[in-house]
N, C-alpha and C positions, 0 to 999 in steps of 0.2 A: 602259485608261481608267477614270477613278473612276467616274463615270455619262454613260450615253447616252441620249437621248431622240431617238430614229428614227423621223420618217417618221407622228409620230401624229396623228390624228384622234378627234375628242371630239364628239360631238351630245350636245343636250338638244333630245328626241325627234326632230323633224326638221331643227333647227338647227344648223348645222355650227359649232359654239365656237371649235375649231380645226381647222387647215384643214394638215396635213403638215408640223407643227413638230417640226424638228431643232437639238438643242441639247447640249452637253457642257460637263464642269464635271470641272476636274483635281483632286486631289486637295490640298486645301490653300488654294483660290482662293476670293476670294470675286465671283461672275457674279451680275449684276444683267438683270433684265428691265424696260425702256422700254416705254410704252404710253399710249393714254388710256386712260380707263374702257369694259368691256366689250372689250376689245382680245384679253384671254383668257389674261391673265397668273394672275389666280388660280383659271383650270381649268386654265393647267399644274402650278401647284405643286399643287394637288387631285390630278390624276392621277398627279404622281410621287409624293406620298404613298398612295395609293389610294383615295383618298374618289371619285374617278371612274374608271371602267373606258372605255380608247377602243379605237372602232371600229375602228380601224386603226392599222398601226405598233406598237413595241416599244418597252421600258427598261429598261434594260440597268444594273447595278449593282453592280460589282467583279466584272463578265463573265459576271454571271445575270439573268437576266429577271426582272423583278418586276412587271411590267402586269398578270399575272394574280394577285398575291398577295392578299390581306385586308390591310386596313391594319393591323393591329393585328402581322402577319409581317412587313411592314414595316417598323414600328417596331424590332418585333426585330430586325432587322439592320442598323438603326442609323440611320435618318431618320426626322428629328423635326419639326414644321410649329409653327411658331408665327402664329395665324392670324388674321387682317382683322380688327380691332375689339378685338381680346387678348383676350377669351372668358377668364378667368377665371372661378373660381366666387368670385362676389360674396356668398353668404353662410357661405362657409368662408373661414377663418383663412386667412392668410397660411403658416404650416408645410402647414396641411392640402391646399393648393393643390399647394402641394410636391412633398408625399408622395403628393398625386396620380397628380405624372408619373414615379410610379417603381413606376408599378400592377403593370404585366410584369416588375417584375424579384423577385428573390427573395433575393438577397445583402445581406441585413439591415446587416452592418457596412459594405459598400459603399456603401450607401443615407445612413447615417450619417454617413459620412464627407461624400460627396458633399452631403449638407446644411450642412456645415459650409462647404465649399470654396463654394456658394453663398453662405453669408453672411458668408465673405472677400469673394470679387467683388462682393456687390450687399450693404454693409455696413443700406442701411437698411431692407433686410428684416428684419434681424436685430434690431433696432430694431422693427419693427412685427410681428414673426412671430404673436403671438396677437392684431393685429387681423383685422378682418374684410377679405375681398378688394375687396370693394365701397368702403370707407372710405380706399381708398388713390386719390393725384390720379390724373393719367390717366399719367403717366410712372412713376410707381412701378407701376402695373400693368404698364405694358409690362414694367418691370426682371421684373414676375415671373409676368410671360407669357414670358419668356425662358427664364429659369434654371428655370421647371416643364418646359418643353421641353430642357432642359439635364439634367437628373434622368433624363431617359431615355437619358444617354447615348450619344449620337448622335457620326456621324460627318460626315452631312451635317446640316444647319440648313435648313429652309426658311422664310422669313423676309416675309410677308406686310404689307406697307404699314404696318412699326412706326415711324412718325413722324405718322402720320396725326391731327390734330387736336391736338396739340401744341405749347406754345410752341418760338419758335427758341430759348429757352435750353435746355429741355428734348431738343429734334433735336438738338442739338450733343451732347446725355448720351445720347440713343439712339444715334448715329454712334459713340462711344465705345464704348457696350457692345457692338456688332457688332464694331469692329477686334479689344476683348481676346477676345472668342468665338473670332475669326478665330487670334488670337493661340496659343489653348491648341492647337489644332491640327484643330478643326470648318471643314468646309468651308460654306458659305455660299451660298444662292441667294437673294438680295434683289431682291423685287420693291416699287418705293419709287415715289410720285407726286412726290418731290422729287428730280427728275432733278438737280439740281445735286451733292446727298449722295450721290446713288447711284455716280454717277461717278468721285465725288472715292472713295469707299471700295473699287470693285469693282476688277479687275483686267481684266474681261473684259465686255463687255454684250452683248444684243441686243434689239432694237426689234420689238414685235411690234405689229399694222396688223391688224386685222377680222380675226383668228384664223390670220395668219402672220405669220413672219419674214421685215422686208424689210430689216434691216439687222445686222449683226452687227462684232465686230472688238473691237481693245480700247478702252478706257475715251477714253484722251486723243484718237486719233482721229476717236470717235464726237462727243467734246465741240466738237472742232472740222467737224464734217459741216455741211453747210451746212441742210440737211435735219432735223435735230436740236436744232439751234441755234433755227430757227422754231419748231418745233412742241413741243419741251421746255423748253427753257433761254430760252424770251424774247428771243430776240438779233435 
């Protein structure tokens, strides 16, 4: 199994965030996580990347534990978080945002290179590379809250509500740039308030409810739950 997420619990101090969330994600797939707000979807992507340590339960990551690592050993081994609100640094350049997300690596022509292959994929970086992070709209940031997360070479993506305040034409260019992500051979865990996108992109979902999983299965399925249909999709 590419990654498992067994059995975890997450407090913030006496608050149970998550409450025995188990989840897996094949290698290649892009799995979406359903929810409202506070439901605890972005303390699971926090804890698979390590920014939170949980009280219980294990993840599991090409058949090694990583719930004890440092985020930054995580990274190293190849999951990358692109995270709630795109966190960019707004007063570095565009390149230097970049070059940022290739802080842990050391392979100068690889680096190189891979800047280039970024401003093939997201051509109006390349275009804006020595403006400032900040001066770009809110979709061009996304594009390079992406591809800084892509710079670290990753194998999983974790993909934090990147449609969030953006127009529908702009969602439609964010859903794009997640399939070609999905496309190069990065695996995906999108957590998205646009349950319609999320569905139509994912291959696999689960629904998480006050800090557990009460629904799980694939995409078309879920879209037709009756359950889901209410409480996400307006139906």
């Amino acid at each position: 199994m590419f990654l498992e997420v067994k059995n975890i619990w997450v407090h913030y101090e006496k608050v149970a965030a998550l409450q025995g969330v188990s989840l897996e994600i094949n290698e290649g797939e892009i799995v979406c996580l359903l929810g409202a707000n506070g439901a605890g979807k972005t303390t699971t992507l926090r804890t698979i990347s390590g920014l939170k340590r949980p009280s219980k339960g294990e993840i599991l990551y090409l058949g090694q534990r990583i719930d004890n690592m440092r985020s930054q050993e995580i990274v190293r081994r190849g999951i990358a978080q692109v995270p709630e609100g795109r966190r960019i640094f707004p007063q570095m350049s565009v390149m230097d945002n970049l070059i940022m997300g290739a802080y842990l690596r050391k392979d100068k022509a690889g680096i190189n290179r891979d800047l280039e292959g970024m401003f093939e994929h997201f051509p109006i970086l390349k275009e804006r590379k020595k403006q400032l992070g900040g001066s770009l709209s809110g979709g061009e940031q996304q594009m390079l809250a992406a591809a800084r997360a892509l710079m670290t070479k990753p194998k999983l993506l974790l993909m934090d509500e990147p449609t969030l305040g953006l127009s529908p034409i702009m969602v439609e260019e964010v859903a794009k740039i997640v399939t070609d992500i999905n496309k190069i051979g990065v695996s995906i865990i999108l957590v998205e308030q646009n349950a319609r996108v999320a569905l139509r992109l994912a291959r696999r979902a689960y629904v998480l409810e006050t800090g557990k999983v009460t629904l799980s299965g694939n995409s078309q399925e879920l879209s037709n739950n009756d359950h889901v249909q209410r409480a996400y999709l307006g139906g």
